[in-house]
C-alpha positions as CSV (number, residue, x, y, z in Angstrom):
1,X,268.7,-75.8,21.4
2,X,266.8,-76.3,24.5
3,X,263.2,-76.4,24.5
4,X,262.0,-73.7,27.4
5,X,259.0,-73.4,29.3
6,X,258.2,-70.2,27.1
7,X,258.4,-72.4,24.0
8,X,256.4,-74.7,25.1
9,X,253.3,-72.2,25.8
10,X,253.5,-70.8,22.9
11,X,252.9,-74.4,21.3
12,X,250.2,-74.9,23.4
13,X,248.4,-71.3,22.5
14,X,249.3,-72.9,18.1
15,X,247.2,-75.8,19.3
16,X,244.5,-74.6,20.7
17,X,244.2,-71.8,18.6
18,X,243.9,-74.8,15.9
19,X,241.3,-77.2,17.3
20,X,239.4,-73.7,17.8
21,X,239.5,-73.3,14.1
22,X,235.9,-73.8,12.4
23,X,235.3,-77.5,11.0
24,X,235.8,-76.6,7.1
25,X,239.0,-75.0,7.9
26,X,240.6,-78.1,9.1
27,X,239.7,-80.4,6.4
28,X,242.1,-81.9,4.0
29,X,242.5,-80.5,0.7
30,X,242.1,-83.0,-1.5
31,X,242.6,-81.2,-4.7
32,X,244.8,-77.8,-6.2
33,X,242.5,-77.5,-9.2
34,X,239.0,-79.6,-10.4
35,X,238.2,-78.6,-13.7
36,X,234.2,-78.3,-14.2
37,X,233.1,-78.4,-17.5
38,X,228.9,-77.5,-17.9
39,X,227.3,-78.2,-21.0
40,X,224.9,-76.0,-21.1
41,X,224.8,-72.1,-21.0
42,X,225.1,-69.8,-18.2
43,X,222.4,-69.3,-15.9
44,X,220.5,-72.9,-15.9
45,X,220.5,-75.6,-13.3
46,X,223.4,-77.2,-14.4
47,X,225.1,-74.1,-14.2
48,X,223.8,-73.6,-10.7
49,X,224.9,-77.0,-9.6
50,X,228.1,-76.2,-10.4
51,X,228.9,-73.3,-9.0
52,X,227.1,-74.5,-5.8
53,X,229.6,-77.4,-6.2
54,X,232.5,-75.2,-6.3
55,X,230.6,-72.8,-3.1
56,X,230.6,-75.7,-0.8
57,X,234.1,-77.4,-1.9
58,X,235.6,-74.2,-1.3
59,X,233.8,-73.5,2.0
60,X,235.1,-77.3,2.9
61,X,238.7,-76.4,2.3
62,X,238.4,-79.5,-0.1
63,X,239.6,-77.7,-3.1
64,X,242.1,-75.0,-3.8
65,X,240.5,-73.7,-6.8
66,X,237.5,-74.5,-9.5
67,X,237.9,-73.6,-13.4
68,X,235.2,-73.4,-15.3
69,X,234.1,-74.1,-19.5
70,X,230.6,-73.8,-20.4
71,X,229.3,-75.1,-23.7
72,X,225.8,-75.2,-24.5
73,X,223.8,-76.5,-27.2
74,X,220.9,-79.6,-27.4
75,X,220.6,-80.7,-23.6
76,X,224.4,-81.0,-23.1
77,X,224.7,-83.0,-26.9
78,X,226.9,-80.2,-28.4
79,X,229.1,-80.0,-24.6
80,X,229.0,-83.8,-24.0
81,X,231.6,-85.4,-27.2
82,X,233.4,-82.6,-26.2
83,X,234.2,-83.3,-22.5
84,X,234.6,-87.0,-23.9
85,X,237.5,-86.3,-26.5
86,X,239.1,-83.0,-24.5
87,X,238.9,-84.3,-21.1
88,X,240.1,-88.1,-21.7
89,X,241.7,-89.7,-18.6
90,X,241.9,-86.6,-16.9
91,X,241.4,-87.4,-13.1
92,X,241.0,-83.9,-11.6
93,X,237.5,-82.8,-14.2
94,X,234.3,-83.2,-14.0
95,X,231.4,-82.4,-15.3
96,X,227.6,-81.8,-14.5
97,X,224.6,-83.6,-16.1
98,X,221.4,-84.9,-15.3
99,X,218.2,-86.3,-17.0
100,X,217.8,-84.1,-19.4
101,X,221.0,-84.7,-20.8
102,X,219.5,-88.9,-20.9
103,X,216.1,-87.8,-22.6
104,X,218.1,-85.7,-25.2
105,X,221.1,-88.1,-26.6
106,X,217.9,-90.4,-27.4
107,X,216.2,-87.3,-29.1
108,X,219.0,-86.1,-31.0
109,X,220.0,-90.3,-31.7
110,X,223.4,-88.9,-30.1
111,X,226.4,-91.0,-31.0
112,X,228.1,-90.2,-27.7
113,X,225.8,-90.6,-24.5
114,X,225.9,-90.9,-20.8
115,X,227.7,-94.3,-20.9
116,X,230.9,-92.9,-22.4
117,X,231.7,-91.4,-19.4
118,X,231.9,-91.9,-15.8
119,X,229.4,-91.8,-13.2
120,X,230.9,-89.9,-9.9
121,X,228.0,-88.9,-8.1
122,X,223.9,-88.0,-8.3
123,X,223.5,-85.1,-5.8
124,X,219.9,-83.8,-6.4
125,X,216.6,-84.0,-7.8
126,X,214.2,-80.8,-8.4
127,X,210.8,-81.2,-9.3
128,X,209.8,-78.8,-12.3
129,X,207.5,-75.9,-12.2
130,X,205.0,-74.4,-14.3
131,X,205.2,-70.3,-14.1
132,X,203.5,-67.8,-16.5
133,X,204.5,-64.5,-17.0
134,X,202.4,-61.7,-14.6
135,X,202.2,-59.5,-17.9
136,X,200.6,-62.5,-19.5
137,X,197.3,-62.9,-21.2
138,X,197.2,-66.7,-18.7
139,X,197.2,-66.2,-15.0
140,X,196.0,-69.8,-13.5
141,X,196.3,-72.9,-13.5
142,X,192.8,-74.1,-15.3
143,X,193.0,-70.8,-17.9
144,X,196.3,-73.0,-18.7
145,X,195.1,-76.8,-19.0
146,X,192.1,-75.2,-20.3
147,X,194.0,-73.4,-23.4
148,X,196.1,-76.9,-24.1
149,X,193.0,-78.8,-24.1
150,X,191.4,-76.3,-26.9
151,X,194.9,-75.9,-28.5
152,X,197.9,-77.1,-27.7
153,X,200.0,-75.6,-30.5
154,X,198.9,-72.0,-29.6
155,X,200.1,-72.1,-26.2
156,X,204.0,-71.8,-26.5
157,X,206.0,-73.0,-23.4
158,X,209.8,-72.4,-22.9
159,X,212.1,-74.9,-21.2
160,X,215.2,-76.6,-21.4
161,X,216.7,-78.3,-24.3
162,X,214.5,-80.3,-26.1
163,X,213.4,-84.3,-25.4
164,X,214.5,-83.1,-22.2
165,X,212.6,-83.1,-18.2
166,X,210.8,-80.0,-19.3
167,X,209.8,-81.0,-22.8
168,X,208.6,-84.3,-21.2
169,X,206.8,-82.8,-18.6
170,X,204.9,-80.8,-21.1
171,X,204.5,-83.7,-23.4
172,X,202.8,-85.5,-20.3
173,X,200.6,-82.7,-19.0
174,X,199.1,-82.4,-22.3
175,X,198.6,-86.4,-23.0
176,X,197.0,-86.4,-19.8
177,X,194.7,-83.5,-20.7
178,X,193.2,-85.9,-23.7
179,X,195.8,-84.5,-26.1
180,X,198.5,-85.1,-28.5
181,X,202.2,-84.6,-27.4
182,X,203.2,-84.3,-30.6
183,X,201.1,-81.1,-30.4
184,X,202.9,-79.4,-27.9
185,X,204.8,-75.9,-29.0
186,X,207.6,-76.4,-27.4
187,X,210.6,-73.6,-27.5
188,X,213.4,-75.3,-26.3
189,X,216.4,-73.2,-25.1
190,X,220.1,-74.1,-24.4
191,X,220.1,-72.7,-20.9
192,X,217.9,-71.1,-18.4
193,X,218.7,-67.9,-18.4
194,X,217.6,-67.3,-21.7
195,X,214.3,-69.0,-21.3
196,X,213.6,-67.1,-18.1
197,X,214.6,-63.8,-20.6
198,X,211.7,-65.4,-23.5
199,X,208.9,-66.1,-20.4
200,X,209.3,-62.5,-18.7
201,X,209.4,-61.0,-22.1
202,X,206.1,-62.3,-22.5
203,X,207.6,-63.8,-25.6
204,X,205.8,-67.6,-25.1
205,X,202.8,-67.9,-22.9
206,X,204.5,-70.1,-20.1
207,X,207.6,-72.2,-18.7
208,X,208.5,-75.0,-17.2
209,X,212.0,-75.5,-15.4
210,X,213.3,-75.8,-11.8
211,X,212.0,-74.1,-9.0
212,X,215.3,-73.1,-8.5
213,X,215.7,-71.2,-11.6
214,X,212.2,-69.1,-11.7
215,X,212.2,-68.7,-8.0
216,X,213.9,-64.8,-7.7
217,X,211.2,-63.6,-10.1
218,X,208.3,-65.6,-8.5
219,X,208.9,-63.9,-5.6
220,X,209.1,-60.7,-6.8
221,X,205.7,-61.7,-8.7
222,X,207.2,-61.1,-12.0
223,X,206.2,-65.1,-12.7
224,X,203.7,-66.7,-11.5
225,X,204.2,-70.2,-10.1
226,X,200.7,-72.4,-11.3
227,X,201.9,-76.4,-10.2
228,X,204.8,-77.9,-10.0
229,X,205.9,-82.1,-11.0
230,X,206.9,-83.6,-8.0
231,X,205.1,-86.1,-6.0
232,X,205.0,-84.0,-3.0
233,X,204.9,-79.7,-2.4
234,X,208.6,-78.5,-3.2
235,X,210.3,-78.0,0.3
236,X,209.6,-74.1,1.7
237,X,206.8,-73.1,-1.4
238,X,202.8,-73.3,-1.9
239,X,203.2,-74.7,-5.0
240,X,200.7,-77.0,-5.4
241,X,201.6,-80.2,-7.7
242,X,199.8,-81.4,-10.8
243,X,198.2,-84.4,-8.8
244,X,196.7,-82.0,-6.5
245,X,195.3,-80.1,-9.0
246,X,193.7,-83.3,-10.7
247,X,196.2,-83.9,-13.6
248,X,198.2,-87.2,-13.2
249,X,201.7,-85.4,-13.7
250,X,204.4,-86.8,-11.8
251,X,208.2,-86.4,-13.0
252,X,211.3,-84.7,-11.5
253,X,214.9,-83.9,-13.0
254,X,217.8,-84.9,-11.3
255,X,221.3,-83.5,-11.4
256,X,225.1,-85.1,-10.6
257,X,228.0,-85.5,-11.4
258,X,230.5,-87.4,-14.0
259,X,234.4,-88.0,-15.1
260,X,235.9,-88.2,-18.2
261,X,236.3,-91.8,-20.3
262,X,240.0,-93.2,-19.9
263,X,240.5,-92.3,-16.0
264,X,242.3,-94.9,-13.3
265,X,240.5,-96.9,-10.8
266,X,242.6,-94.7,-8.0
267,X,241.6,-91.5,-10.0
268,X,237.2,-92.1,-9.9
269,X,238.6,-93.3,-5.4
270,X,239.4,-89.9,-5.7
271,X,237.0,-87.3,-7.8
272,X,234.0,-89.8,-5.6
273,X,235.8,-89.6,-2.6
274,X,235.8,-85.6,-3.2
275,X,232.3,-85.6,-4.2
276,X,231.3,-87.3,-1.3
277,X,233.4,-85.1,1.2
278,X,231.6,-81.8,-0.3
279,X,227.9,-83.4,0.2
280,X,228.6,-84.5,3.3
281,X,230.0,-80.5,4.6
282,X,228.0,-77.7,6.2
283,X,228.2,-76.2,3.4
284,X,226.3,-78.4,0.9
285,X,223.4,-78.6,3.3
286,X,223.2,-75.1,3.4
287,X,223.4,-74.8,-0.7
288,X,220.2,-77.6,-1.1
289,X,218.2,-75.7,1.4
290,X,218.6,-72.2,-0.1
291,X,218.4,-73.5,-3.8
292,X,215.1,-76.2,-2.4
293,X,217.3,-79.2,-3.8
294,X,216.4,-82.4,-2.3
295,X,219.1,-84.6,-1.4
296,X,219.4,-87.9,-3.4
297,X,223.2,-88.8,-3.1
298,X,223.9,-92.0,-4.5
299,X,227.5,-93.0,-5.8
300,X,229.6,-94.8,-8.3
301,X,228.7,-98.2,-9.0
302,X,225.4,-97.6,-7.7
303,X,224.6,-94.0,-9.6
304,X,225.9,-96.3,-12.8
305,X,222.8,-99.0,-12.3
306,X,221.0,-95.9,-12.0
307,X,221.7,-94.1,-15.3
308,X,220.9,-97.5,-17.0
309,X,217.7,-97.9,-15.5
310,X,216.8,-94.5,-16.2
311,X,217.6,-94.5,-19.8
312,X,215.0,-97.7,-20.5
313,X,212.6,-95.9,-18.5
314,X,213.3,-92.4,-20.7
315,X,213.0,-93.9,-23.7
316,X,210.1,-95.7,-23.0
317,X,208.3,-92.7,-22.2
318,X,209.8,-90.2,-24.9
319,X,208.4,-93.4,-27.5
320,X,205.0,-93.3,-25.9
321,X,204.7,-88.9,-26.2
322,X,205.6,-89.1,-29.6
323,X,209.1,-87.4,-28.9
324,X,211.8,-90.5,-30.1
């Protein structure tokens, strides 16, 4: 059949009409289905990670679609054997985890730990924040310190799963305050939504999490914000940090990514190449500067020497508050 002039415009017009096509919409799909298993409840940081994950993949065109099991339970020790055992040498799952998930496998002496599976990806750290509740009897920052100096085991504080960034945080803010962390009234939950539920319920006199995770009801003044962990102001806030307010507090929680135990060489190419491909899109940028995220990418081999390193230095610390 001969190719006419009328054909050949209308390829042209396909073409054009195809390199005019927005960025995401041209990439490569480089997975039907990722399976993301979260061990931790609905609501929390992990949780968020996630689904910012599967936002930005999506947006990408690097994924057709994104399933989803959450299990929750001691900072990702009752979800962790799980992923290990169900998920074995499955190249097309991941799942999220982060420091608190290192500081709680040495709490909870864990049998199965972050070196039973496979580093992908670190994607972002978040320094913590200390809110209080506007209804609460504790509006600012030295009515706070001033309480854990007098008492720490009156002044309840919510977090994440215990021995985790939270509980450390807390374990560190009262040792530097003269104190005991082996004082500190903890109330550790499996997720963040329900510790956000226990702070605006005025049901513990304050919390410590991600700024990411209190930051709707901050601005609606239903929390207020009093410091937060970092080394620096978290991007976009007026947070001052602990430093700044005298107390020598300086600790963050970072977040990323991991495969199952049992996968190929070709398979962890392929879940890091993915990982990679989402950071690096429009889309993820966008995602770490609504959620304040700072970006911290690091990958494979080199998240792995990471991990190490941070579990010496977390159990160091956990030994010295009294919490291992």
């Amino acid at each position: 059949m001969p190719f006419t002039k009328r054909d050949f415009l209308k390829l042209s017009a396909l073409s054009g009409a195809s390199l005019a096509l927005p960025r995401w919409a041209q990439a490569k799909q480089l997975f039907d289905t990722v399976n993301m298993f979260v061990p931790a409840g609905p609501g929390g940081g992990w949780d968020g990670t996630a689904r910012a994950l599967e936002k930005a993949a999506k947006a990408a065109g690097l994924v057709g679609n994104m399933q989803f099991e959450n299990v929750g339970g001691a900072g990702g020790m009752v979800g962790l054997p799980r992923f290990v055992s169900q998920r074995k040498g499955q190249g097309n799952s991941l799942m999220v985890g982060g420091s608190v998930m290192v500081g709680a496998a040495i709490t909870n002496k864990s049998p199965v730990t972050m070196k039973d599976v496979t580093p992908i990806a670190r994607l972002t750290e978040e320094a913590g924040v200390v809110v209080v509740p506007a209804g609460g009897k504790i509006k600012t920052w030295k009515e706070l310190t001033d309480a854990l100096k007098t008492n720490p085991k009156a002044v309840s504080v919510a977090g994440g799963s215990a021995g985790g960034t939270d509980h450390i945080i807390l374990g560190m803010m009262i040792k530097a305050l003269g104190g005991s962390a082996k004082d500190a009234a903890y109330v550790a939950f499996a997720g963040g939504g329900a510790a956000t539920a226990a702070i605006l319920g005025n049901q513990v006199v304050a919390g410590i999490s991600g700024y990411s995770e209190f930051e709707e009801h901050i601005k609606s003044g239903k929390m207020i914000a009093l410091a937060s962990s970092g080394s620096v102001r978290i991007p976009g806030t007026n947070v001052p940090t602990m430093t700044e307010l005298g107390l020598k507090v300086n600790m963050s929680n970072w977040r990323g990514v991991f495969a199952p135990p049992g996968i190929t060489d070709a398979q962890r190419k392929g879940l890091v190449d993915f990982v990679t491909a989402v950071v690096k899109s429009d889309a993820w940028k966008a995602e770490l500067a609504d959620r304040k995220w700072t970006d911290v990418f690091l990958a494979d081999g080199d998240f792995r020497q990471k991990i190490n390193q941070d579990i010496d230095g977390t159990e160091t610390v956990l030994k010295e508050l009294g919490l291992a």
